[in-house]
C-alpha positions as CSV (number, residue, x, y, z in Angstrom):
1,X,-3.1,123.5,89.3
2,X,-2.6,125.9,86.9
3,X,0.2,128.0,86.6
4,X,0.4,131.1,85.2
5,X,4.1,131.7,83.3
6,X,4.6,133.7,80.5
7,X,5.0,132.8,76.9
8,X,9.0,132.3,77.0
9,X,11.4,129.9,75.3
10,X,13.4,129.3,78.7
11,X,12.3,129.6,82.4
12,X,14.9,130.0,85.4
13,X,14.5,128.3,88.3
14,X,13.7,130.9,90.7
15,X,10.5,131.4,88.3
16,X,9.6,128.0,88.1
17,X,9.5,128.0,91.7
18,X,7.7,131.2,92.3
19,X,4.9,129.3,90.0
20,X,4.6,126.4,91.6
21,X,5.0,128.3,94.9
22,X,7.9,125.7,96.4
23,X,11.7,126.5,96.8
24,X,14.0,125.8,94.1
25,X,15.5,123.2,96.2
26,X,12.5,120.5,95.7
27,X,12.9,122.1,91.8
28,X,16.4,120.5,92.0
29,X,15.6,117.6,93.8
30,X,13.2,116.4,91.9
31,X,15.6,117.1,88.2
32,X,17.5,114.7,89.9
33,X,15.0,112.1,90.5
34,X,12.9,112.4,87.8
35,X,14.7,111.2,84.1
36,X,12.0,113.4,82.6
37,X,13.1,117.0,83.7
38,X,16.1,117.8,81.8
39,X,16.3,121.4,82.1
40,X,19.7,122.9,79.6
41,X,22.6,124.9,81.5
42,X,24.3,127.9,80.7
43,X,28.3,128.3,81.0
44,X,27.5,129.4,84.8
45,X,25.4,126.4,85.2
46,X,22.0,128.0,86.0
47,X,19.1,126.0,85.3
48,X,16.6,127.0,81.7
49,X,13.6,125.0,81.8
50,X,11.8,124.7,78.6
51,X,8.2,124.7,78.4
52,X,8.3,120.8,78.0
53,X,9.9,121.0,81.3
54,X,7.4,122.6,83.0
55,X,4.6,120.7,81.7
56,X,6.6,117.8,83.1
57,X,6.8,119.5,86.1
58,X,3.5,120.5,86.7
59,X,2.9,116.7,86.2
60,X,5.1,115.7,88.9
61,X,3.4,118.6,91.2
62,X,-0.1,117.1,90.0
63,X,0.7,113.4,91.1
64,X,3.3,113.8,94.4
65,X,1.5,117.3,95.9
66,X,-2.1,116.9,94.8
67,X,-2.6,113.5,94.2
68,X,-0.7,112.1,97.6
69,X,1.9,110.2,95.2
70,X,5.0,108.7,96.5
71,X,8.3,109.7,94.6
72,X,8.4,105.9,93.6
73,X,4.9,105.6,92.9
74,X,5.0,108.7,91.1
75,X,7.7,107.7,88.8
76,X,6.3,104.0,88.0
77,X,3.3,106.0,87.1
78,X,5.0,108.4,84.6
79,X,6.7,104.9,83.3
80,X,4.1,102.5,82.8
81,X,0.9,105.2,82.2
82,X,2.2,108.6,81.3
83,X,1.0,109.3,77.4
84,X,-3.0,108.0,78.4
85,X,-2.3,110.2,82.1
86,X,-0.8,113.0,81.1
87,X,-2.8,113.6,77.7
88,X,-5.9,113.4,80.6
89,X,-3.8,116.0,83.0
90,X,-3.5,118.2,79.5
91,X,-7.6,118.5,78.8
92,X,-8.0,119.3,82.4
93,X,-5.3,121.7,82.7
94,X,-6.9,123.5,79.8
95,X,-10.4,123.5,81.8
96,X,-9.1,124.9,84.9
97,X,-7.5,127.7,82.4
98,X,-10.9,128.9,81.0
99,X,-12.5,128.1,84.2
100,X,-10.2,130.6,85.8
101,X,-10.9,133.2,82.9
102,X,-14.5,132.9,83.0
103,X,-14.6,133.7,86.8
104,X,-12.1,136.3,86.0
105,X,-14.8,137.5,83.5
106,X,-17.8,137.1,86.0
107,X,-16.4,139.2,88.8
108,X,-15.8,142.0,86.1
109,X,-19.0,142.3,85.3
C-alpha cells in the first residue's frame, strides 16, 4: 500500500487516518497494542506521529489488513522477524512508489 503524505516532521492523527483510509479509532487502538507506535503528545494531548511512526504503521496495515494477520500473530511477527521483514516491506514500498509514477507518467502521455 502506499501512502501518499507529505514531507512533514509530525503527522496528526486525523491525517494518518485519512492515509490509510481507516478511523482514527483503529489509529488508537492499535498505539495501544503495538509497543512500536509511540506517537509524542502535545500539552492538549493530541497525537504527532513521526515518520518512523508511520512507517511502522504502514507495517502493521501491511501484515493485519493485507496480509490476513492476527493482532497476535502480527506482533510475534514484528518481534521475532521485523528488521529481515520490514527491510523487504521497504524495497517493495519503494517499487509500488515508482510503479505508481510511471503509470502516472503513461497516462500523460
Amino acid at each position: 500500500m502506499h501512502i501518499d503524505l507529505p514531507e512533514k516532521r509530525y503527522y496528526s492523527i486525523g491525517e494518518v487516518a485519512k492515509a490509510f483510509d481507516v478511523n482514527t479509532s483503529l489509529i488508537r487502538f492499535w498505539e495501544k497494542e503495538f509497543d512500536v507506535i509511540k506517537p509524542k503528545k502535545n500539552a492538549k494531548g493530541n497525537r504527532k506521529f513521526t515518520p518512523e511512526d508511520i512507517k511502522n504503521l504502514q507495517f502493521i496495515y501491511h501484515l493485519v489488513k493485507e496480509r490476513g494477520f492476527t493482532l497476535e500473530g502480527a506482533k510475534t511477527h514484528l518481534k521475532e522477524e521485523k528488521q529481515q521483514t520490514l527491510n523487504n516491506f521497504e524495497i517493495i514500498n519503494k517499487l509500488e512508489g515508482i510503479k505508481a509514477q510511471l503509470i502516472k507518467i503513461k497516462s500523460q502521455l
